[in-house]
Structures are given as C-alpha cells and as structure tokens.
CHARMM internal coordinates of N, CA and C (Angstrom, degrees):
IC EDIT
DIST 1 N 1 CA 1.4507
DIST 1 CA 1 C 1.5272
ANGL 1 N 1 CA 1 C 110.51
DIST 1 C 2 N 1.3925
ANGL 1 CA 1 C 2 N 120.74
DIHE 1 N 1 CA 1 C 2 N -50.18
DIST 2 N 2 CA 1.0644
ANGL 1 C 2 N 2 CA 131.57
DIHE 1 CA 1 C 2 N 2 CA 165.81
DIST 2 CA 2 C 1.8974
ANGL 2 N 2 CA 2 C 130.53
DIHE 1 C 2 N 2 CA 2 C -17.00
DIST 2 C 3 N 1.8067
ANGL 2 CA 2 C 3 N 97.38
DIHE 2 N 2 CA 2 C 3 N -53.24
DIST 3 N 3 CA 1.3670
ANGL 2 C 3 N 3 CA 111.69
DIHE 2 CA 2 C 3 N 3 CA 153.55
DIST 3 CA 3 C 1.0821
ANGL 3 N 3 CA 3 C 149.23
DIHE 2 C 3 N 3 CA 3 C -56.27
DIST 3 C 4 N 1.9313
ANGL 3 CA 3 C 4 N 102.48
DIHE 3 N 3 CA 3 C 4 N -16.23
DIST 4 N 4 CA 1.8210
ANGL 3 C 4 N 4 CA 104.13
DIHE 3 CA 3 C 4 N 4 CA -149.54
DIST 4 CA 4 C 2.0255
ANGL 4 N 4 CA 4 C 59.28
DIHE 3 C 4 N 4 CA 4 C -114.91
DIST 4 C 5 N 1.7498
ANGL 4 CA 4 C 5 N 142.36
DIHE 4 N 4 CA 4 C 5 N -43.21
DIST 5 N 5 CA 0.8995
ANGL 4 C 5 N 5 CA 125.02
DIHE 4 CA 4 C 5 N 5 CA -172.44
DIST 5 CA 5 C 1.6766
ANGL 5 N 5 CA 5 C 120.89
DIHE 4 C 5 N 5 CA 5 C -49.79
DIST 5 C 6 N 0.9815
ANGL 5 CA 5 C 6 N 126.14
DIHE 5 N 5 CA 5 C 6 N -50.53
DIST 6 N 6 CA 1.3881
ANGL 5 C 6 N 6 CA 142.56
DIHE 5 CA 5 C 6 N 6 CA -171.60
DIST 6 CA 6 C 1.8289
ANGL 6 N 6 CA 6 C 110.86
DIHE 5 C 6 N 6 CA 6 C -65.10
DIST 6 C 7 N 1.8622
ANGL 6 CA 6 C 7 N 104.18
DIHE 6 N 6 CA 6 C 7 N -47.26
DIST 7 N 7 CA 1.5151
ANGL 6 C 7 N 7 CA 104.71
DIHE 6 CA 6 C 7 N 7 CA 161.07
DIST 7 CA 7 C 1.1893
ANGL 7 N 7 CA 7 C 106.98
DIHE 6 C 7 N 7 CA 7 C -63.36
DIST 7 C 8 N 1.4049
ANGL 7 CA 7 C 8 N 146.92
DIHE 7 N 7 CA 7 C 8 N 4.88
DIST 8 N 8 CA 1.7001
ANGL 7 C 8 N 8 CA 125.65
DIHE 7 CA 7 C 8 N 8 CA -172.19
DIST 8 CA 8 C 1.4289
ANGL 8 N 8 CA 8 C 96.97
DIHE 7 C 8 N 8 CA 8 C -113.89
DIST 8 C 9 N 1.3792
ANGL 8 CA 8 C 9 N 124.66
DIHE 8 N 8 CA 8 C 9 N -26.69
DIST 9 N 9 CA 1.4918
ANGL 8 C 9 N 9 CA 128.28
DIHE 8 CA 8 C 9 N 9 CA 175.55
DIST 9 CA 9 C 1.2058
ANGL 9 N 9 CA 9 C 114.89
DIHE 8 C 9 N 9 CA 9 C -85.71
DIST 9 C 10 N 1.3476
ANGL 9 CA 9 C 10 N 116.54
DIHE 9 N 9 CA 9 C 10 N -17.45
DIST 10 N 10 CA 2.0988
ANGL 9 C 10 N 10 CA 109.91
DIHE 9 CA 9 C 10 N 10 CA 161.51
DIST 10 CA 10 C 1.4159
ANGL 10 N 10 CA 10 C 99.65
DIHE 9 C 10 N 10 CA 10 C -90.92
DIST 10 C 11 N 1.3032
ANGL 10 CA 10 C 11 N 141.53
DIHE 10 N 10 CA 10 C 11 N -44.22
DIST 11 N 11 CA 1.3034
ANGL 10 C 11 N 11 CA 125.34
DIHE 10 CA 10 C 11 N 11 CA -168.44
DIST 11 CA 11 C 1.5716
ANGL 11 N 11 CA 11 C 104.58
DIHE 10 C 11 N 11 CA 11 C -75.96
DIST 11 C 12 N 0.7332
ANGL 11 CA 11 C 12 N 119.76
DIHE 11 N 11 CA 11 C 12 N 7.98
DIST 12 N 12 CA 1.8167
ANGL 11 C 12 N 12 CA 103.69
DIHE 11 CA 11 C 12 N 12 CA -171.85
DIST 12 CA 12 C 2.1876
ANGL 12 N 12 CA 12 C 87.89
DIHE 11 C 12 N 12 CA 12 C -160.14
DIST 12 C 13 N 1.1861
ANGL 12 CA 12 C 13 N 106.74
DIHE 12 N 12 CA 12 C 13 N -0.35
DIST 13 N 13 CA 2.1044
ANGL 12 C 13 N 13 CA 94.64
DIHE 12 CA 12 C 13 N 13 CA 155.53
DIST 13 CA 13 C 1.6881
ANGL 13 N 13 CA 13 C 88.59
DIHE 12 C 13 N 13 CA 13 C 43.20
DIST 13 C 14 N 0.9039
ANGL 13 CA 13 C 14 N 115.63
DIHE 13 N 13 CA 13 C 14 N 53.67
DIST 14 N 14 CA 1.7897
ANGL 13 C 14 N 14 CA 123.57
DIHE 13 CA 13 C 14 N 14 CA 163.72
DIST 14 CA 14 C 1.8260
ANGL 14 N 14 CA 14 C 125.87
DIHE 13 C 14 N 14 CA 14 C -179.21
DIST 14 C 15 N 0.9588
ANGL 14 CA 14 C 15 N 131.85
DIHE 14 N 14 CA 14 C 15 N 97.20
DIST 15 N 15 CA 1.7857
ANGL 14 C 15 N 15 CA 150.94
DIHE 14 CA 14 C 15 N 15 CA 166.38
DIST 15 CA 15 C 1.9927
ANGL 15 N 15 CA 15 C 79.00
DIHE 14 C 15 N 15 CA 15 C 0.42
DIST 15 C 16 N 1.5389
ANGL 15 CA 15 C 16 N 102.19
DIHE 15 N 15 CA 15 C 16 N 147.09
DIST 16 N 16 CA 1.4441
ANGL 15 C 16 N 16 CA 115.47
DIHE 15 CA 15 C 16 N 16 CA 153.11
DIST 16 CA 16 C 1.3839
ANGL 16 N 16 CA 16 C 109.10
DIHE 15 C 16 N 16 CA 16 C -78.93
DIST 16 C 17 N 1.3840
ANGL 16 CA 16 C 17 N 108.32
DIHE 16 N 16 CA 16 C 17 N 131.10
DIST 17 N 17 CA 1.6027
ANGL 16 C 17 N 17 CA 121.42
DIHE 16 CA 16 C 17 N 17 CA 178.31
DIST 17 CA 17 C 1.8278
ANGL 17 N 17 CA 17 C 105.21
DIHE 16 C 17 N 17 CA 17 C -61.27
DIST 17 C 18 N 1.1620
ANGL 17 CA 17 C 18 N 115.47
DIHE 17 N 17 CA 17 C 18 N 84.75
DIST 18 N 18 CA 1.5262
ANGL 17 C 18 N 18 CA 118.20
DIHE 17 CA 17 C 18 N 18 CA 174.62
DIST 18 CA 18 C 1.7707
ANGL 18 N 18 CA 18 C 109.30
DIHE 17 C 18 N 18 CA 18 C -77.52
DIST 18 C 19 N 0.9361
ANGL 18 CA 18 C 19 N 121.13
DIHE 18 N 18 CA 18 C 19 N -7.25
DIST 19 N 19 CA 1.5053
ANGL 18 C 19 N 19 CA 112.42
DIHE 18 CA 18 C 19 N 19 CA 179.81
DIST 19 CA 19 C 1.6489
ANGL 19 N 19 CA 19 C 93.25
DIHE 18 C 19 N 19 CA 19 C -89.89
DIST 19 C 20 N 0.9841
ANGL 19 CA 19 C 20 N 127.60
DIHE 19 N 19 CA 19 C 20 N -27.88
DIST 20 N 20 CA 1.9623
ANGL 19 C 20 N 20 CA 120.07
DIHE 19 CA 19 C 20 N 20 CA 178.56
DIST 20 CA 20 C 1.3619
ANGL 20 N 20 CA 20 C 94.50
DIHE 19 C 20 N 20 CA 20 C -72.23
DIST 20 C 21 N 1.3707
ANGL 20 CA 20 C 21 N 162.81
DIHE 20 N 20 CA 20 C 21 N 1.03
DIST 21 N 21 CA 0.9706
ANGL 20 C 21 N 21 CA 149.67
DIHE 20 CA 20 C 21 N 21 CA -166.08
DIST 21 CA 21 C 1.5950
ANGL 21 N 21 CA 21 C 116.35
DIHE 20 C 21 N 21 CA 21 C -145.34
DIST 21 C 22 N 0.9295
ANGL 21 CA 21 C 22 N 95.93
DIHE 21 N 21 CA 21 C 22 N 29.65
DIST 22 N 22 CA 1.9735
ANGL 21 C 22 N 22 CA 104.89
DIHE 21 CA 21 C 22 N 22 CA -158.14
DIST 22 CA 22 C 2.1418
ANGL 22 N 22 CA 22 C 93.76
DIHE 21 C 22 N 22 CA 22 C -79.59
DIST 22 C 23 N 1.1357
ANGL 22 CA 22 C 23 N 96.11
DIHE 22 N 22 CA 22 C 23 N -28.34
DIST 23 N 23 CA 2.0837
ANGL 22 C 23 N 23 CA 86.13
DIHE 22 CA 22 C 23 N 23 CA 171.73
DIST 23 CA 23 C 1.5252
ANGL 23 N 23 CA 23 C 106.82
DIHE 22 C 23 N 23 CA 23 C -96.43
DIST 23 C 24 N 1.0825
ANGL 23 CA 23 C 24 N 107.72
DIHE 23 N 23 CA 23 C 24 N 41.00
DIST 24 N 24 CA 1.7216
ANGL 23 C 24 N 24 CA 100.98
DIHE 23 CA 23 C 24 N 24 CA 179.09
DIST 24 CA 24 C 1.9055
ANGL 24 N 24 CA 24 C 90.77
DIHE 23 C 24 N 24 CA 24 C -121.39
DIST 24 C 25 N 1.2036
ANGL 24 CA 24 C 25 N 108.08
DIHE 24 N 24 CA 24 C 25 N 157.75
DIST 25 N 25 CA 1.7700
ANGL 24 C 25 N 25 CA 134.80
DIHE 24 CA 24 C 25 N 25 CA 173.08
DIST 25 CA 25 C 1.6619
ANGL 25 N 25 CA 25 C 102.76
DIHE 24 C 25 N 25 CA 25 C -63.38
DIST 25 C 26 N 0.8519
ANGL 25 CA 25 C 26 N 110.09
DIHE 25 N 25 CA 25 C 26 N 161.47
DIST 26 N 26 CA 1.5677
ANGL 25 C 26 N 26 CA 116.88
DIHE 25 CA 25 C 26 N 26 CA 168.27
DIST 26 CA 26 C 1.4104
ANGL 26 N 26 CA 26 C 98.25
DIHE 25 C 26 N 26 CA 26 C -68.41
DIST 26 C 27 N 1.0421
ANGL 26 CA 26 C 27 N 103.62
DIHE 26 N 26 CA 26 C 27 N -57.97
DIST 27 N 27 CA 2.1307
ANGL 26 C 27 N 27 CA 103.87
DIHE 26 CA 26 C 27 N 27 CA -179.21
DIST 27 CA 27 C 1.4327
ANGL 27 N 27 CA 27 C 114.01
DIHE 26 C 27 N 27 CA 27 C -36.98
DIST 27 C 28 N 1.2605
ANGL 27 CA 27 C 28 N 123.25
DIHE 27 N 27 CA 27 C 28 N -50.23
DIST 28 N 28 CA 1.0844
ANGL 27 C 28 N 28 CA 144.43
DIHE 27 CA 27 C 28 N 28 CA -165.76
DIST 28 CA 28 C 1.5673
ANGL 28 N 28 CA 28 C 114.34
DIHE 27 C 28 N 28 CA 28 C -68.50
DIST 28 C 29 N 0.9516
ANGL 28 CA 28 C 29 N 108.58
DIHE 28 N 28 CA 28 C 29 N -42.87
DIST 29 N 29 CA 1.1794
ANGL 28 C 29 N 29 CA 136.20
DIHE 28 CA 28 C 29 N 29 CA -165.64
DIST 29 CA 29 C 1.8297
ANGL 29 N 29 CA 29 C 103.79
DIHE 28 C 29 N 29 CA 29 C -89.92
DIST 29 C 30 N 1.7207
ANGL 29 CA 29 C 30 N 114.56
DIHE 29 N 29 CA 29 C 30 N -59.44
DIST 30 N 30 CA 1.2859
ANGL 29 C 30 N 30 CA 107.81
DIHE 29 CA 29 C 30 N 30 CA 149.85
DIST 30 CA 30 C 2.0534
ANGL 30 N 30 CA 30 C 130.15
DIHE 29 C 30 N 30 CA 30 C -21.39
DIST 30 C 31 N 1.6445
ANGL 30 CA 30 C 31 N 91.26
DIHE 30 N 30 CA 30 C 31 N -53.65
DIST 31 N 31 CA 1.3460
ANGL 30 C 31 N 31 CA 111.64
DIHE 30 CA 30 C 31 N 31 CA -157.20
DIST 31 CA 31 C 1.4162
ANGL 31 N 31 CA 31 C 103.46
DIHE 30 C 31 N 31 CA 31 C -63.66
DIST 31 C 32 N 1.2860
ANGL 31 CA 31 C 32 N 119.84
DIHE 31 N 31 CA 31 C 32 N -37.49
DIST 32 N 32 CA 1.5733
ANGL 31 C 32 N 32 CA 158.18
DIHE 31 CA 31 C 32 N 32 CA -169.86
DIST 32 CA 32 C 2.0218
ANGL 32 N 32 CA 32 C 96.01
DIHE 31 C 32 N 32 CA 32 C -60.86
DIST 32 C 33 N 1.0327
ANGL 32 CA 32 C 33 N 104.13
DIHE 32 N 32 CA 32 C 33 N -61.82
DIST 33 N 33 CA 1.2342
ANGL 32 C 33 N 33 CA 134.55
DIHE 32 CA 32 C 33 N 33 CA -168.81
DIST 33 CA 33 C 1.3941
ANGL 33 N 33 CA 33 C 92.68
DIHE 32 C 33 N 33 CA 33 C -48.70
DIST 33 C 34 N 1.2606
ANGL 33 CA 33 C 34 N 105.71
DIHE 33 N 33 CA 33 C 34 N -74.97
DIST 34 N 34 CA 2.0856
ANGL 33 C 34 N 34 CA 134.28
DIHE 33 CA 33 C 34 N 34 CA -165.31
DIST 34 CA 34 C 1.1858
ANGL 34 N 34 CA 34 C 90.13
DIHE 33 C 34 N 34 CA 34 C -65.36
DIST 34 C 35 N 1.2329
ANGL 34 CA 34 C 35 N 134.21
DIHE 34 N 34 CA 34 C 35 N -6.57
DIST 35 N 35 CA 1.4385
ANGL 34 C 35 N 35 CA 113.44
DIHE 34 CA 34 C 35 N 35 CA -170.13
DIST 35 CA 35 C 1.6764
ANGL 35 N 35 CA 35 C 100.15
DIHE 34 C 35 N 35 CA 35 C -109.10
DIST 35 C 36 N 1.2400
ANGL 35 CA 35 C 36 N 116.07
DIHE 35 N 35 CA 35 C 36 N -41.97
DIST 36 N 36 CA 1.1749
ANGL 35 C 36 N 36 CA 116.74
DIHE 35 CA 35 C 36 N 36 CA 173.41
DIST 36 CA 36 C 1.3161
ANGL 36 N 36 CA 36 C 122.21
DIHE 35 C 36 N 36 CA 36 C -75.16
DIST 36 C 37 N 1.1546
ANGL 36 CA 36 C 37 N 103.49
DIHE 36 N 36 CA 36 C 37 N -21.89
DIST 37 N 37 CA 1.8330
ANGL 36 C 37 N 37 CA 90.19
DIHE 36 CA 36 C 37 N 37 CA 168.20
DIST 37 CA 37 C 2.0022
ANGL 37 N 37 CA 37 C 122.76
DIHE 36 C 37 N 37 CA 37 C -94.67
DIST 37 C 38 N 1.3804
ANGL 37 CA 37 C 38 N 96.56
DIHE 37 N 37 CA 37 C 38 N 3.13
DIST 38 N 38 CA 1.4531
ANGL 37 C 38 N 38 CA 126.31
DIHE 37 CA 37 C 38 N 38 CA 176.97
DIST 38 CA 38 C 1.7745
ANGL 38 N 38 CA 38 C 99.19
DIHE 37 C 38 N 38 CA 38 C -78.80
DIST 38 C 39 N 0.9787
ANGL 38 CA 38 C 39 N 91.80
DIHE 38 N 38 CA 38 C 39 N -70.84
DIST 39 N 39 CA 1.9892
ANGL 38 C 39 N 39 CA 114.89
DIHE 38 CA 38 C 39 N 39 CA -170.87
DIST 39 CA 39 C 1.5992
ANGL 39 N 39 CA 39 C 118.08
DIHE 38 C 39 N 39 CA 39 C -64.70
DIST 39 C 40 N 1.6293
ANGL 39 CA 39 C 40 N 96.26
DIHE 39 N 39 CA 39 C 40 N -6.77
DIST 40 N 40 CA 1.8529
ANGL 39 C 40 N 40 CA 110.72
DIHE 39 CA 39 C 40 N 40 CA -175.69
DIST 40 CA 40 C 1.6458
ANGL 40 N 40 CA 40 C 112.07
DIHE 39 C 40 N 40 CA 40 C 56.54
DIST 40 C 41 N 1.4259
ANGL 40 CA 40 C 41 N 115.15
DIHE 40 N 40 CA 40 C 41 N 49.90
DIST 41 N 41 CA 1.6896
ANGL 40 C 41 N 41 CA 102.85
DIHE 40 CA 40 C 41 N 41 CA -172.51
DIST 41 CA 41 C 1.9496
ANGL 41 N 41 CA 41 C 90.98
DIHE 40 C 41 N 41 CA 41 C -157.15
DIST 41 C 42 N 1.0597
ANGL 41 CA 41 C 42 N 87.91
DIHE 41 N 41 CA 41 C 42 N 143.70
DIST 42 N 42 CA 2.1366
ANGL 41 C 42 N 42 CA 114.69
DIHE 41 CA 41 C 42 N 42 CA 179.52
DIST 42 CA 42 C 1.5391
ANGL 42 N 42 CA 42 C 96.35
DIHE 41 C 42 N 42 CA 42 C -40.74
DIST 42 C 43 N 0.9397
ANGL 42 CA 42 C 43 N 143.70
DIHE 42 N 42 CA 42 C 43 N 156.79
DIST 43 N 43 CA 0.8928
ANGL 42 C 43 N 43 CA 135.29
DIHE 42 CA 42 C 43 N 43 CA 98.65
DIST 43 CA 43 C 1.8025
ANGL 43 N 43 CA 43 C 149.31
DIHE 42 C 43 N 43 CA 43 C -33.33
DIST 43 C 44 N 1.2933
ANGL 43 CA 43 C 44 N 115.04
DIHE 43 N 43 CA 43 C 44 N 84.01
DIST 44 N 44 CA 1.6329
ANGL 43 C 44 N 44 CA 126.27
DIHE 43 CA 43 C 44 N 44 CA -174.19
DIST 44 CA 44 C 1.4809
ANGL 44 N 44 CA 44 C 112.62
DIHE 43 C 44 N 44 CA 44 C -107.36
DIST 44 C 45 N 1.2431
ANGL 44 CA 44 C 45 N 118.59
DIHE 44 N 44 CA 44 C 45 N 115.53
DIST 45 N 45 CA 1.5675
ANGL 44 C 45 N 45 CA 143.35
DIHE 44 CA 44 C 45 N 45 CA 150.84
DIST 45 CA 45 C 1.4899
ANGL 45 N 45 CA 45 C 109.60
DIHE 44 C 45 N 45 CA 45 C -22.00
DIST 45 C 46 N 1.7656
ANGL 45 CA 45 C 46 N 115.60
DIHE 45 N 45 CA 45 C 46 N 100.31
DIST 46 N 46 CA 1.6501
ANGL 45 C 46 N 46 CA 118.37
DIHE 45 CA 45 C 46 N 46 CA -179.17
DIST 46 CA 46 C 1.8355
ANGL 46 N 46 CA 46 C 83.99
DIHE 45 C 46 N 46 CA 46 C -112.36
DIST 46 C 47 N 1.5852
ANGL 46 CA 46 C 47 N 74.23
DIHE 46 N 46 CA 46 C 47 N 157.20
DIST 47 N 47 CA 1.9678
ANGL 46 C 47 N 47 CA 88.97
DIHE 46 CA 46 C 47 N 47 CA 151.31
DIST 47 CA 47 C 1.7757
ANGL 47 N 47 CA 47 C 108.11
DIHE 46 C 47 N 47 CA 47 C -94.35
DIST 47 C 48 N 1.2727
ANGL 47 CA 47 C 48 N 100.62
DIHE 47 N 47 CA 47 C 48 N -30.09
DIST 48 N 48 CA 1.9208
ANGL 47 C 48 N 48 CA 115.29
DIHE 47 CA 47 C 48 N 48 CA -164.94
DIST 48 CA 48 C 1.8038
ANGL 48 N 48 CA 48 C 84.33
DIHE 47 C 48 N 48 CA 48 C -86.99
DIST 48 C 49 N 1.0459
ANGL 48 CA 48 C 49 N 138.65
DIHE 48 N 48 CA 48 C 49 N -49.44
DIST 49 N 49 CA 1.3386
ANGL 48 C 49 N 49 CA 116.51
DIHE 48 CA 48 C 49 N 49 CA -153.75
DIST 49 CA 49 C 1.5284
ANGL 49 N 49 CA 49 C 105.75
DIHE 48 C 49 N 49 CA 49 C -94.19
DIST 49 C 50 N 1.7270
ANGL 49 CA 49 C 50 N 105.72
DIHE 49 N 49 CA 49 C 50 N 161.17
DIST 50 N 50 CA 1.7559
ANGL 49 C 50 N 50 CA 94.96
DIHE 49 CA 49 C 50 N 50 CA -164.65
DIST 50 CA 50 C 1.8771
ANGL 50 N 50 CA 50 C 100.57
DIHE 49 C 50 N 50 CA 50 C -106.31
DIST 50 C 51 N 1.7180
ANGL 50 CA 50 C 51 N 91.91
DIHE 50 N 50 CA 50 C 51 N -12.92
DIST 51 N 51 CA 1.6547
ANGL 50 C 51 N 51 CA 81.37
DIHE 50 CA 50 C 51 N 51 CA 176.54
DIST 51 CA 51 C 1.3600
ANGL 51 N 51 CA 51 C 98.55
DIHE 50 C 51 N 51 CA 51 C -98.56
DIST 51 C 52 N 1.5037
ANGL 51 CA 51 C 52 N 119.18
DIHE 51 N 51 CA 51 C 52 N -31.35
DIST 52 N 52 CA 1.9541
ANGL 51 C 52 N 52 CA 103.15
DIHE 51 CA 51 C 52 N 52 CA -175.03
DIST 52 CA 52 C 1.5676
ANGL 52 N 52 CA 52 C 87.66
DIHE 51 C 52 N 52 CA 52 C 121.95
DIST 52 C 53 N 1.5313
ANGL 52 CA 52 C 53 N 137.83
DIHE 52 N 52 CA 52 C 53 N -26.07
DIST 53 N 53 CA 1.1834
ANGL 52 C 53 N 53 CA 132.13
DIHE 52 CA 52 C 53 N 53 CA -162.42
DIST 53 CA 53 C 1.7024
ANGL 53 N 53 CA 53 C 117.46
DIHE 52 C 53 N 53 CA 53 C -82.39
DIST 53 C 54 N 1.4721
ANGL 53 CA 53 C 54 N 110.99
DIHE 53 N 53 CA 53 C 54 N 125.19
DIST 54 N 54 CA 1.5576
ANGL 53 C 54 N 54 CA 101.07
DIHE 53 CA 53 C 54 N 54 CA 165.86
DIST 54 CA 54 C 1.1069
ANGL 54 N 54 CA 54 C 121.93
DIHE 53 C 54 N 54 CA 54 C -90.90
DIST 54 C 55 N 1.5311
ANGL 54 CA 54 C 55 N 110.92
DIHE 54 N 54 CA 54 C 55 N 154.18
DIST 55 N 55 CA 1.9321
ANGL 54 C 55 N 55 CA 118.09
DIHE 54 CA 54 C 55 N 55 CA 177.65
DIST 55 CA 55 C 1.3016
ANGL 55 N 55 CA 55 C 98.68
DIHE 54 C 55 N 55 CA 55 C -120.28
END
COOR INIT
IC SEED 1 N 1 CA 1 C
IC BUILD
C-alpha cells in the first residue's frame, strides 16, 4: 500500500483523503488507490460509484 500511497501524493501534490473511506478494507482501499493513480483522476466520495473514481 505504501507504494500505490506515495504514487498518489506526487501525482496529484495532495495526502489520499482516508477519512472518505474509513468503512472500506485495506484491500479496498489499496484497490481505490491503484486505480486512481492508474486512471489519472482524485479520488472523490460517490454514493453511485463503487470505487469513488471520476472519468
């Protein structure tokens, strides 16, 4: 986790919002991570989306 944390704070120069995600698994939350720094986009808090990611 450590890795996908540190790539999300140089590509986007801002901490992952861990309080939007506080009922999610570490896995989950990993997955969340890899995905947003994969997909080039923030991480943002949906009710409709299941990872949180916008396109």
């Amino acid at each position: 986790m450590y890795k996908w944390l540190k790539r999300y704070t140089e590509q986007f120069s801002e901490d992952f919002p861990f309080k939007s995600v506080m009922d999610k698994t570490e896995y989950e939350i990993c997955r969340i991570i890899q995905e947003c720094c994969e997909r080039n986009t923030k991480y943002v808090a949906s009710v409709t989306g299941s990872t949180g990611t916008t396109t």
